[in-house]
C-alpha positions in Angstrom: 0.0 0.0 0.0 3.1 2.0 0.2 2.6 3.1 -3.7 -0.8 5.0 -2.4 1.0 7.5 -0.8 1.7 10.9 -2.4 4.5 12.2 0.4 7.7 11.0 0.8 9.6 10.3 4.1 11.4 13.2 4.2 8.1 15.8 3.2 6.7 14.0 6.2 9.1 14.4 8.6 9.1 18.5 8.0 6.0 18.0 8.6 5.2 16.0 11.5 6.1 19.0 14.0 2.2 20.1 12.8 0.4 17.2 13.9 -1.6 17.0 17.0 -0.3 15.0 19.6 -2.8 11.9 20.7 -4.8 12.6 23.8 -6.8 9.6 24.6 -7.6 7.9 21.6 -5.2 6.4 19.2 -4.4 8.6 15.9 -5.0 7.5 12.2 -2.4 6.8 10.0 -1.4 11.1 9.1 0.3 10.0 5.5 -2.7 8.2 4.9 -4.7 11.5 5.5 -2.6 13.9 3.8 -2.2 11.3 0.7 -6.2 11.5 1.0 -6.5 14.9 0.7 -3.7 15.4 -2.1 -5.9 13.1 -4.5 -9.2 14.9 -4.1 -7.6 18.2 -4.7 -5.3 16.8 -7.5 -8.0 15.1 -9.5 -11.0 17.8 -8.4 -13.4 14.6 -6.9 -15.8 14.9 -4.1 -14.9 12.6 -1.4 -17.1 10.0 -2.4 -15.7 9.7 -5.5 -12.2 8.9 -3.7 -10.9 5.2 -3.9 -11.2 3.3 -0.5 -7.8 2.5 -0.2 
């Protein structure tokens, strides 16, 4: 699932400093978000247009 991801390991850790520390519960997967979010905006879909993986 690797290949889904639109950041590379270096863009994420500049940007990890941003990310909300976990209070509580236990935090999704933050690449998988941002490579989420990337795609819409890239390809101009509505979310539930957006592949499930």
């Amino acid at each position: 699932m690797s290949n889904l991801f639109w950041l590379s390991d270096a863009q994420m850790a500049r940007l990890q400093p941003f990310f909300p520390k976990s209070r509580g519960k236990p935090r999704v997967d933050d690449r998988r978000v941002l490579s989420g979010i990337i795609f819409i905006n890239r390809n101009g879909l509505r979310w539930r247009d957006s592949p499930k993986d």
